[in-house]
C-alpha positions as CSV (number, residue, x, y, z in Angstrom):
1,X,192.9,-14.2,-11.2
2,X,189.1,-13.2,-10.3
3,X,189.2,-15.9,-7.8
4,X,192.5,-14.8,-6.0
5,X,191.0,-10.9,-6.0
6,X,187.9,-12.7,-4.7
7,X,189.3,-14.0,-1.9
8,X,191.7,-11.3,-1.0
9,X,188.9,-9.2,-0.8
10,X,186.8,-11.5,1.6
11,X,190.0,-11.6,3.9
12,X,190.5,-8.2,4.2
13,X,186.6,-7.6,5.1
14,X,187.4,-10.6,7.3
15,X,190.4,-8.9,9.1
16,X,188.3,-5.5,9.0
17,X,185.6,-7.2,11.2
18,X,188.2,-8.8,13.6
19,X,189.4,-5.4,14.5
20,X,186.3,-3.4,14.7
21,X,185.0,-6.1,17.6
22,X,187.5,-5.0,20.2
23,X,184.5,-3.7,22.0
24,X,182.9,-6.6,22.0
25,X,182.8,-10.3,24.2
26,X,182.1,-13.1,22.7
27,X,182.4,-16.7,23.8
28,X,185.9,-17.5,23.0
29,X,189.2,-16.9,25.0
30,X,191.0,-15.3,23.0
31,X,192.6,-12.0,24.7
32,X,196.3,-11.5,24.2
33,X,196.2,-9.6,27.6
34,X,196.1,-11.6,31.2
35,X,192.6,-10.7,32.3
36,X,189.6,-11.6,29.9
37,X,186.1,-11.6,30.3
38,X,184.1,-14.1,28.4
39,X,180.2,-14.3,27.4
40,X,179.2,-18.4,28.6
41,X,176.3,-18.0,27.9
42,X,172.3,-16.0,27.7
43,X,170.1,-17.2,29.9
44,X,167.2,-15.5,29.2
45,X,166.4,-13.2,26.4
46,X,162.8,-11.2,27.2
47,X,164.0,-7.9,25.4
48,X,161.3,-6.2,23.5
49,X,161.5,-7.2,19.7
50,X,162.1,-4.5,17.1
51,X,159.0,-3.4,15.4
52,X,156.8,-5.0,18.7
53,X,154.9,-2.6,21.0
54,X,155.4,-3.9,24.8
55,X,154.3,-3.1,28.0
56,X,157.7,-3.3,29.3
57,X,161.4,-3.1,27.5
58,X,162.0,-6.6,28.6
59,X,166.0,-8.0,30.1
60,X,168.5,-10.4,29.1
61,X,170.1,-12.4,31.5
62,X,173.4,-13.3,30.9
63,X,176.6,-15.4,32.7
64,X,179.9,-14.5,32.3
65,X,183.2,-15.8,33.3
66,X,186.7,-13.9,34.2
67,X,189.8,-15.6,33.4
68,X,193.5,-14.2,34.7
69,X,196.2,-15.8,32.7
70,X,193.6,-18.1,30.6
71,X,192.5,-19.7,34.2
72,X,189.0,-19.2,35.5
73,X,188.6,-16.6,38.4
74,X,185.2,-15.8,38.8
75,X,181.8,-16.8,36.8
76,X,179.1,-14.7,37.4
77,X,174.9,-14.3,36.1
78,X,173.8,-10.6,35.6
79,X,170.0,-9.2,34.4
80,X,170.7,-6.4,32.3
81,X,167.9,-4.2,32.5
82,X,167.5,-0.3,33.7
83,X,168.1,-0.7,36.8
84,X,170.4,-2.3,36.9
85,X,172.8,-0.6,34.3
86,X,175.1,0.9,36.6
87,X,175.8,-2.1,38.7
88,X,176.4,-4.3,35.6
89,X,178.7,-1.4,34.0
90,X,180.7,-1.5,37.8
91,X,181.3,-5.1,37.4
92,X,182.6,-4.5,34.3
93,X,185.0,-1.8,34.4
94,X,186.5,-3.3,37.5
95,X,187.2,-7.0,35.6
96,X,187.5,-5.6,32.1
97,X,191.8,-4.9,31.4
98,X,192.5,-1.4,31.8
99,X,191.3,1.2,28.9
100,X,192.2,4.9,28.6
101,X,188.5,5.6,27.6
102,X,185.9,5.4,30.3
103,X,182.7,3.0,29.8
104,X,179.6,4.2,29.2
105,X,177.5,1.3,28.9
106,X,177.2,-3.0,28.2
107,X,174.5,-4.3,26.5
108,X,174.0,-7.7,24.6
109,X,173.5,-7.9,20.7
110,X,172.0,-8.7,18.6
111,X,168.9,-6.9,19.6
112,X,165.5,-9.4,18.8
113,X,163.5,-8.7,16.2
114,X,160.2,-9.9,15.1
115,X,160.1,-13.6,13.8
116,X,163.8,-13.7,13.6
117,X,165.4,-16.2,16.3
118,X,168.7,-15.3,18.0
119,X,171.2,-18.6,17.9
120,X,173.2,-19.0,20.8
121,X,176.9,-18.4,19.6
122,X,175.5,-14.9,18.1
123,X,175.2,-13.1,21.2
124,X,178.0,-10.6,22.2
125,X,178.2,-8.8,25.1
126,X,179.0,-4.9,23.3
127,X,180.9,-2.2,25.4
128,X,180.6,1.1,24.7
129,X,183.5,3.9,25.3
C-alpha cells in the first residue's frame, strides 16, 4: 500500500511540474497548438557563474526552430545578452502562439553556477509574462 501512495504521490508532483513549465521551451515538439517554438540547441554558454565576480555578465547563444503544424518554418541563432533583450523578446512574441498576457522577457535556464556543469538537454529557454 506504501508503494502505491509512493508512486501516486511521485505522479502527481510529476503532473504538477508538467503544468507549471508552460512558460518554458524545451527541446521537444510537443505543443498541442499549430505554431511551436523549439530550443535545438545552446551554442555558447559564457554567462557569469553564480557566486563568481566578472568583468562582464557574460551571453548565451542559443538556436531555435519554429514549426507550424509540426513542419519546420524557420530555424534561427540568437545572443542573449543586454542588448539585445528587446530584439530577442520581438522575435519571440511575433512566433510564440498568441497569449492574453504580454512578454516581459526570455532568458535561458538553468543559470551556471560555480563547478557545476550544465548538460545539454537541461537548458530551457523561460518566458516571462
Amino acid at each position: 500500500m506504501k508503494k502505491i501512495a509512493a508512486l501516486g504521490f511521485l505522479f502527481a508532483l510529476l503532473m504538477g511540474c508538467a503544468s507549471a513549465s508552460k512558460n518554458e521551451i524545451n527541446q521537444q515538439l510537443d505543443s498541442q497548438s499549430g505554431k511551436e517554438v523549439v530550443l535545438v540547441r545552446v551554442l555558447n554558454d559564457s554567462r557569469c557563474p553564480e557566486g563568481v565576480q566578472c568583468v562582464w555578465a557574460g551571453e548565451v547563444t542559443i538556436e531555435v526552430a519554429v514549426y507550424e503544424n509540426k513542419k519546420l518554418s524557420e530555424q534561427t541563432q540568437f545572443t542573449l545578452n543586454a542588448q539585445s533583450a528587446d530584439e530577442v523578446k520581438a522575435w519571440f512574441e511575433q512566433h510564440l502562439p498568441p497569449s492574453k498576457e504580454k512578454l516581459k522577457a526570455v532568458s535561458v535556464a538553468p543559470y551556471p553556477k560555480e563547478g557545476v556543469t550544465i548538460q545539454p538537454e537541461e537548458y530551457k529557454i523561460v518566458l516571462k509574462y
